[in-house]
N, C-alpha and C positions, 0 to 999 in steps of 0.2 A: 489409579493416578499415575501408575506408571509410563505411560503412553507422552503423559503431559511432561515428567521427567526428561524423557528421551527424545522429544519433539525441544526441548532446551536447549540441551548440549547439542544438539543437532544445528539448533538454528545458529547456536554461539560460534562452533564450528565453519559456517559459513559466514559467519559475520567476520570472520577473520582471525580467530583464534584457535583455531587448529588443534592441534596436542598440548595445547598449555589450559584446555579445558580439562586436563586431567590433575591438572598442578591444585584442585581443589579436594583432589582427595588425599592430599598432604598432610588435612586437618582433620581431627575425631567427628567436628562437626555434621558433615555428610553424611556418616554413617547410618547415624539414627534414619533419614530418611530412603539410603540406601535399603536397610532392612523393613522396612516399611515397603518397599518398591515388590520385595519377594516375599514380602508375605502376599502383597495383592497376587502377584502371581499365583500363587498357593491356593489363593482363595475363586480364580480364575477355573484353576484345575477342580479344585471342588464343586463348581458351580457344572462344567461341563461334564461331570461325573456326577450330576443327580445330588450331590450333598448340601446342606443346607442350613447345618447347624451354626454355623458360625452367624447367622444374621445375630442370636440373639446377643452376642460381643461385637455389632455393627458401631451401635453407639460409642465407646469405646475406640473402636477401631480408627474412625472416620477424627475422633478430638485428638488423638496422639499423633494422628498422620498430621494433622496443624499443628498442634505443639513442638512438632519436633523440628518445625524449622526456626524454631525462635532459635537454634544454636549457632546458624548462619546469619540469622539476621543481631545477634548480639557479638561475635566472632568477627563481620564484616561492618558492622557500625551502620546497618543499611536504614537507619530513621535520619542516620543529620546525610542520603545521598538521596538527589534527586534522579529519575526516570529523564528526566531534561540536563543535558550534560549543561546549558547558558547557565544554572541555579547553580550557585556555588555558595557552599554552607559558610564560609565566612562574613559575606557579602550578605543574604537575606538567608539567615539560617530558620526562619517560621516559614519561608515560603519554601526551604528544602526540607523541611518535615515535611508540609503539607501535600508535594509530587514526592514523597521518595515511593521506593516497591512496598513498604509496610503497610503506609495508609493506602497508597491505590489499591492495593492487595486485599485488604481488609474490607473496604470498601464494595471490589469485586463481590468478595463472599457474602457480605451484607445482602448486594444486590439481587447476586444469584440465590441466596435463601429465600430471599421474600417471594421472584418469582416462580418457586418450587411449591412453595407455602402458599401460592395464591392457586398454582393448579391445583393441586389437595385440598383446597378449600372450595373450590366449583365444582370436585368431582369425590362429594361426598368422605373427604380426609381419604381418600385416598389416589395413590399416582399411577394413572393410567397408560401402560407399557407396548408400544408397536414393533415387537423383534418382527426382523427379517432376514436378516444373511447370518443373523446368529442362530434362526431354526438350523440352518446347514451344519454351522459348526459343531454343534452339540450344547450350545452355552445356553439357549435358552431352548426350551421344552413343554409341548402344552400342556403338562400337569403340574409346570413347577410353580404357577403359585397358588396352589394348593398345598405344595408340600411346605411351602415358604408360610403360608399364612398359621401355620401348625406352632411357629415360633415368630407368630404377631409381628410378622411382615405386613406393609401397608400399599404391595405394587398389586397392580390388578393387570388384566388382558385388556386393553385397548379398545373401543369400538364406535360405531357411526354415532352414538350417544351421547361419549368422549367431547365434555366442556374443554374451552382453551387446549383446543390438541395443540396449536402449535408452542405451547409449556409444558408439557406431558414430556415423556420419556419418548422422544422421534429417531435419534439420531442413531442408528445403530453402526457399530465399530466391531461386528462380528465377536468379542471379545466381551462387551461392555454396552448398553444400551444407557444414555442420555438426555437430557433435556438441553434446552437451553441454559437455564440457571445451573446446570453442572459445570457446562462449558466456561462460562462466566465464573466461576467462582472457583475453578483451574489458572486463569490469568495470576492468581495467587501466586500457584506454585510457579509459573514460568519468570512474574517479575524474580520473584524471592532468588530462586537458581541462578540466573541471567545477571543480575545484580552481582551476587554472591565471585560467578565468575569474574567476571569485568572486575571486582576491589582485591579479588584473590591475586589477581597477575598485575596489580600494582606495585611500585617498589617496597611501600612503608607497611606491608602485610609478608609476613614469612606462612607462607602454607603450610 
């Protein structure tokens, strides 16, 4: 999820806020998901070193990485701010819950679960994986899910068989292989961030 972090501050940086997208690490709140960012890292390096242990602490891994932005989103008040700057919480405050980053956000991940959920469910519970520029890297391997499936991993190898391929694991990032529902269910982490910054470099917020 790191990628989705730094594709943020990137974009917020071009949206015109420069060096004041740093003014959000003023607050403890980032942290948690800073360190989450290098653990993915970590867990990168392990993957293109053949190791594998860690899938069985995936489950775990993947609810904390969401958890840990409820400290931005309860730090920056991001349920009464809409995504639509017209919606102003005093004015129709149920219709700036209902566009703020939390429910769109949540909503994403909704979406993008079910259609991960709907590939593994055409292709026998499990998710069928197309590396390609990650064979190069070293991140992905043709024996690794076999050594994956050792600790009840559910990704398989990909092939002409391969129900709903384009839900399936397509989108390779040298780094990380994806589906669509993953993609989808990142807009999370980018409103949450993006938000986060934009009320951090408000007046009535001390970072």
């Amino acid at each position: 999820m790191i990628e989705v972090v730094v594709f943020t501050f990137v974009f917020a940086w071009f949206k015109g806020y420069r060096w004041k997208v740093l003014n959000l690490f003023k607050h403890w709140s980032i942290y948690p998901i800073t360190f989450t960012c290098l653990l993915h890292i970590y867990i990168i390096y392990l993957m293109i070193h053949g190791q594998y242990w860690f899938i069985i602490y995936s489950g775990y891994i993947k609810t904390f990485s969401i958890l840990f932005y409820l400290a931005l989103v309860l730090k920056y008040d991001l349920f009464n701010v809409s995504i639509f700057s017209k919606f102003k919480t005093e004015k129709s405050p149920l219709l700036t819950t209902i566009t703020s980053p939390v429910t769109i956000g949540v909503l994403c991940i909704g979406i993008g679960s079910i259609l991960n959920v709907i590939a593994v469910r055409f292709n026998n519970f499990k998710m069928p994986v197309f590396p390609n520029v990650s064979l190069g890297t070293g991140y992905s391997k043709m024996d690794m899910f076999d050594k994956m499936l050792l600790y009840n991993d559910y990704h398989v190898f990909g092939n002409s068989e391969t129900s709903l391929i384009f839900l399936t694991d397509i989108f390779d990032f040298f780094y990380s292989i994806m589906s669509i529902g993953d993609l989808i269910t990142r807009m999370f982490v980018v409103l949450i961030i993006y938000c986060s910054i934009k009320e951090c470099n408000k007046y009535k917020y001390n970072c």
